[in-house]
VEXRO-121348 format. One line per field, with one value per residue: x, y, z of N, C-alpha, C in turn; residue in three letters. Coordinates in steps of 0.001 Angstrom, whole numbers, plus 500000, padded with zeros to 6 digits. Layout:
n_x <- [X|...]
n_y <- [Y|...]
n_z <- [Z|...]
ca_x <- [X|...]
ca_y <- [Y|...]
ca_z <- [Z|...]
c_x <- [X|...]
c_y <- [Y|...]
c_z <- [Z|...]
aa <- [ALA|...]
This chain:
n_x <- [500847|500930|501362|501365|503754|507516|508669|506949|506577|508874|509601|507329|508422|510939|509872|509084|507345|504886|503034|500666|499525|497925|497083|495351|496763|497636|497778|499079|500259|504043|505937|505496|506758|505824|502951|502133|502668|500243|498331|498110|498349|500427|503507|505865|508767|508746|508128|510137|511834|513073|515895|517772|521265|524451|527374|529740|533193|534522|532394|528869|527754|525650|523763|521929|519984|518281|516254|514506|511190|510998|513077|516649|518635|522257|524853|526919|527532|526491|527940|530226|529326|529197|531737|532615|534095|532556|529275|526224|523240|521709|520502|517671|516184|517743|517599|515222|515163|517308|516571|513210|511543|509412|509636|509204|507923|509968|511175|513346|513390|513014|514361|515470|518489|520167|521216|523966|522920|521919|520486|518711|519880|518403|516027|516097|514645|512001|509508|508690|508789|507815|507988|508243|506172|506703|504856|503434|501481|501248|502137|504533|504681|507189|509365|512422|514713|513875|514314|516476|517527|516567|517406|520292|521071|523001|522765|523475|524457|523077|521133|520251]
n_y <- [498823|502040|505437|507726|509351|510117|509054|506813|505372|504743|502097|500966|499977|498662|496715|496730|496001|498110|500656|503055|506322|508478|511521|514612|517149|520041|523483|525156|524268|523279|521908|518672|516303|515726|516468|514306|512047|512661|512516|510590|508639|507623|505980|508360|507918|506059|507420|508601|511430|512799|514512|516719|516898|518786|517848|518660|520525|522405|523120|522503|519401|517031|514988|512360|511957|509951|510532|509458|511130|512670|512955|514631|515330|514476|516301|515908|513204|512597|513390|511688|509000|509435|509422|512006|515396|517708|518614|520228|521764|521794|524202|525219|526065|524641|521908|521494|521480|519687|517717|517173|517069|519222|520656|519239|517302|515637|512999|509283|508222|508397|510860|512892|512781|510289|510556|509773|507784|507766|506216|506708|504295|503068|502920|500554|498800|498445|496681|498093|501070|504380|507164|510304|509854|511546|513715|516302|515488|512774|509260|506600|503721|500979|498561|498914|497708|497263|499978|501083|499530|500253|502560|502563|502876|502984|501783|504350|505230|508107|510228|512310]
n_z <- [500000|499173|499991|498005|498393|498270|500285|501113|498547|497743|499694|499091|497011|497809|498642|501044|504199|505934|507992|507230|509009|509376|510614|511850|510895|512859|511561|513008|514597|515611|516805|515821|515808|519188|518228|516620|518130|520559|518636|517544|519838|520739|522363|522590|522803|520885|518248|515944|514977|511514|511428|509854|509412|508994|508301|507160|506468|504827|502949|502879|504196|504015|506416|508126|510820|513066|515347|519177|519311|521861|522890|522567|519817|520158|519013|518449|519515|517036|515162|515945|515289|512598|511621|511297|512173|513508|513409|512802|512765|510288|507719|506953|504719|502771|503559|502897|499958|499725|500460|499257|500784|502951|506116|509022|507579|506657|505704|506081|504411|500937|499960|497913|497414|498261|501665|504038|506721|510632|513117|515853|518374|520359|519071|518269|520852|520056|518179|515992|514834|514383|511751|510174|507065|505130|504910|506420|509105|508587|509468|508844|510027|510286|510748|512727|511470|508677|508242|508409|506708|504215|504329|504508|506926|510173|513686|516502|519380|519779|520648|523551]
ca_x <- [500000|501536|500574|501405|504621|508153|508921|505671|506540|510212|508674|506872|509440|511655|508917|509043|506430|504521|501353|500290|498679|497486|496253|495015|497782|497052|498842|499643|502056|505230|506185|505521|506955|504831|501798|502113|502580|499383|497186|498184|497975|501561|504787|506562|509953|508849|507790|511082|511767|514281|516999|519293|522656|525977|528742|531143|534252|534368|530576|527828|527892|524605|523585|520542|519810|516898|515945|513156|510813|511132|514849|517058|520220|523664|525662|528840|527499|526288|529113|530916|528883|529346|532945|532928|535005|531855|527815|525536|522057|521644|520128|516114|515975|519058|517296|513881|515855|517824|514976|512531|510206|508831|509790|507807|507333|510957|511018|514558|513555|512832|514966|515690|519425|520429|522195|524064|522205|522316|519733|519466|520183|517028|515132|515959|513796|510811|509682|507907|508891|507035|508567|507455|506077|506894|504386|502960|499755|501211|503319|504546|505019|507862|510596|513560|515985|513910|514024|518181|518103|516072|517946|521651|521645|523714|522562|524577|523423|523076|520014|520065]
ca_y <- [500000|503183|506339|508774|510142|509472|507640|505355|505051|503688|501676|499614|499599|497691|495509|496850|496131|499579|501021|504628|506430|509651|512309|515792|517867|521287|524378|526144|523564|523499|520212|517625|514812|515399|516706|512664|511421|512993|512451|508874|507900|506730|506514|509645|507226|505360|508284|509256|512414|512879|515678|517152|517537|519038|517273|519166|521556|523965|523321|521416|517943|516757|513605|512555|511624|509952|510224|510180|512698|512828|513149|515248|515007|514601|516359|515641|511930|512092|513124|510500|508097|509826|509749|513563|516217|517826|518158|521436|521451|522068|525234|525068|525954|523619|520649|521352|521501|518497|516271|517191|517652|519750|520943|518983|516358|515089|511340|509450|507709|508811|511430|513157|512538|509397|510741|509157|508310|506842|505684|505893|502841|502818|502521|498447|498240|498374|495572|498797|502357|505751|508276|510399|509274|512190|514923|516622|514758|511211|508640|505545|502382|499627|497965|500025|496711|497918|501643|500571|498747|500849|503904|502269|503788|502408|502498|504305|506316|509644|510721|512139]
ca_z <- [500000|499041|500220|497786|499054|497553|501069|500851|497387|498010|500781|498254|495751|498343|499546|502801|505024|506375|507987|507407|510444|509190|511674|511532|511645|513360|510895|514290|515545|515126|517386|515083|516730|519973|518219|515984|519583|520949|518087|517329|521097|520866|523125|522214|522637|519891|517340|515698|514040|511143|511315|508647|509945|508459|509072|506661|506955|504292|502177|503502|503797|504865|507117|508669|512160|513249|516986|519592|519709|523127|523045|521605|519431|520660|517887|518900|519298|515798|514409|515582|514520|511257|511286|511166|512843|513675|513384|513123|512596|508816|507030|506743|502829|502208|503991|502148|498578|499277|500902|498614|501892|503865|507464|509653|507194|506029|506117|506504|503138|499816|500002|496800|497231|499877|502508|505036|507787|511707|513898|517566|519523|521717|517871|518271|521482|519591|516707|515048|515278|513358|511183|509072|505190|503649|504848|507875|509400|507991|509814|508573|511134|510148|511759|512687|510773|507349|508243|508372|505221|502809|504356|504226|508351|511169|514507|517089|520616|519279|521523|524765]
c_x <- [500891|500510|501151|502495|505439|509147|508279|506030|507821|510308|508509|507633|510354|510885|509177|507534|506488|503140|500821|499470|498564|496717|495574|495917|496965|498252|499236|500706|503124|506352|505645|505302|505788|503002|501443|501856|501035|498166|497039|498111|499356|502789|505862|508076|510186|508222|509538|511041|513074|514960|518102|520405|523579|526905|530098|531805|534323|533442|530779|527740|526731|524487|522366|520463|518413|516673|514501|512835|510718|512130|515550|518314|521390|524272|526810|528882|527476|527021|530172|530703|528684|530882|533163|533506|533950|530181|527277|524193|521954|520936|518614|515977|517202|518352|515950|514415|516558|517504|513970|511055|510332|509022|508535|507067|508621|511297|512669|514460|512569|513135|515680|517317|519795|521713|522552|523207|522555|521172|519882|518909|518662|515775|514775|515199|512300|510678|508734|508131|508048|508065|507692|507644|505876|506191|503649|501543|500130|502431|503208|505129|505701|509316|512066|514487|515246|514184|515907|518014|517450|517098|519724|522499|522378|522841|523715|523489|523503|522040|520665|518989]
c_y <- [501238|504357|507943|509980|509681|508256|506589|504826|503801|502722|500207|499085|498652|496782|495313|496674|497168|499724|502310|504668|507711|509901|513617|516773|519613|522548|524919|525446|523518|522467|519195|516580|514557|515428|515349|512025|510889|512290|510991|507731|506734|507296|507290|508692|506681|505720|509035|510303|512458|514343|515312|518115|518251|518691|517637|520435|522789|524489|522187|519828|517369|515164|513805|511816|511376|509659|510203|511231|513002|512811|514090|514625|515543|514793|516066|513633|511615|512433|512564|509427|508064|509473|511027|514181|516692|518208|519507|520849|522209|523133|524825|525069|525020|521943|520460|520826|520360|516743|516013|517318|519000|519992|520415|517082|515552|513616|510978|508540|508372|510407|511820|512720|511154|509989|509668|509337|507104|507409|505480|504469|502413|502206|500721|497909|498366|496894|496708|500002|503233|506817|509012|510372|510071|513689|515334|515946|513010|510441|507551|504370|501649|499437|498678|498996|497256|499717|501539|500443|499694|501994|503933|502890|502524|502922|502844|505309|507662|510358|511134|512609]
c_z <- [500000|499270|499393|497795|498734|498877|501152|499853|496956|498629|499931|497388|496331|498824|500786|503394|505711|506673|507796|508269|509683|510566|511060|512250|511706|512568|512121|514688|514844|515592|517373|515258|517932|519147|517400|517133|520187|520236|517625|518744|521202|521585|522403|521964|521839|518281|517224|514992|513393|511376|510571|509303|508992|509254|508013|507155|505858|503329|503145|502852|504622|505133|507463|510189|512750|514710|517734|519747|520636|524006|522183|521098|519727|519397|517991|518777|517887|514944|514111|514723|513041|510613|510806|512145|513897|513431|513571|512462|511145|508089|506633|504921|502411|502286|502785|500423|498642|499770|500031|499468|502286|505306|508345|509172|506146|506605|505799|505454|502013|499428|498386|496107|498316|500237|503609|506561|509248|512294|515148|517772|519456|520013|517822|519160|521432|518363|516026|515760|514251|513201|510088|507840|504536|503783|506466|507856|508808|508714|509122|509904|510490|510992|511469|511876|509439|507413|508010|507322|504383|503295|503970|505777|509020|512371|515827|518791|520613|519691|523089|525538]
aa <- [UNK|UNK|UNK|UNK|UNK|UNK|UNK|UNK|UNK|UNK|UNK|UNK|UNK|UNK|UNK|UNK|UNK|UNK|UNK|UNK|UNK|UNK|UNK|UNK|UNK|UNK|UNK|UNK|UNK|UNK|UNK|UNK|UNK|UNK|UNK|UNK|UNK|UNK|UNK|UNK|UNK|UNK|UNK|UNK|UNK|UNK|UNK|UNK|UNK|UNK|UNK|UNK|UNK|UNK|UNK|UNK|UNK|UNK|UNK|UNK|UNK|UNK|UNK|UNK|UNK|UNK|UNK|UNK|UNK|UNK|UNK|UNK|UNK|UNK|UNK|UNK|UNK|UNK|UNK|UNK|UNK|UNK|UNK|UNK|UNK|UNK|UNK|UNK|UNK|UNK|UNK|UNK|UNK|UNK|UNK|UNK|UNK|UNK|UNK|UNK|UNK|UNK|UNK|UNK|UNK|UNK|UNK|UNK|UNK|UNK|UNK|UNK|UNK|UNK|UNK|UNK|UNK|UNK|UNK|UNK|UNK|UNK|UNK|UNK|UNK|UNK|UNK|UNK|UNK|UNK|UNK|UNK|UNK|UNK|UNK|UNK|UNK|UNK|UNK|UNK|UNK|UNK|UNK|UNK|UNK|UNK|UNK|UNK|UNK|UNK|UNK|UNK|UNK|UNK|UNK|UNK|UNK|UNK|UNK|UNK]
């Protein structure tokens, strides 16, 4: 079942198993992750949100980092786990232009370009985590080992 979105879309193309959860996202918010949480009636620990890092030195070298929404990211962690020097939080019109999403609604697959990406840890003590499929108001549910494999991520403890 594809939903429309070029992460649902990639999804199926790998014959990943996936569930879409659509909600009703509220235009006023602006915390994403919790307001998916809330409206899906799910443990915030196990609603990830992606983030576009930079992990280059003299242009941007973007990564992705997918953590709980009820945690934040250790940049310094995730730049290890990058093998980078170090980690900044990435430029809003840079991320949109080289995601092909939406703020709010950038999924950690179908990504216009594949970036490198890492996965926290804590993602493995689930058999089904949520991210989002691509747009605000839509999560997708599958197992953090395909959310690894279609993405080409590692996981490392890059949350705190």
């Amino acid at each position: 079942m594809a939903g429309g979105t070029p992460a649902t879309d990639a999804l199926a193309r790998a014959g990943v198993p996936f569930v879409l959860h659509p909600y009703d996202h509220d235009a006023e918010s602006t915390n994403y992750g919790d307001e998916a949480a809330t409206a899906l009636g799910v443990d915030p620990l196990r609603i990830f949100k992606t983030l576009v890092i930079d992990v280059g030195q003299a242009r941007p070298e973007l990564a992705v980092a997918v953590v709980p929404v009820a945690g934040q990211l250790s940049l310094k962690n995730a730049a290890q786990a990058l093998g980078a020097k170090r980690a900044a939080m990435a430029d809003k019109a840079l991320v949109a232009r080289s995601t092909g999403y939406v703020l709010g609604g950038v999924s950690p697959v179908g990504q216009r370009a594949a970036l490198p990406t890492v996965i926290d840890e804590t993602a493995q003590l689930w058999e089904t985590i949520y991210v989002s499929a691509g747009k605000r108001g839509l999560q997708v549910e599958l197992s953090p080992d395909d959310l690894a494999r279609v993405t080409g991520a590692t996981f490392a403890d890059i949350a705190r």
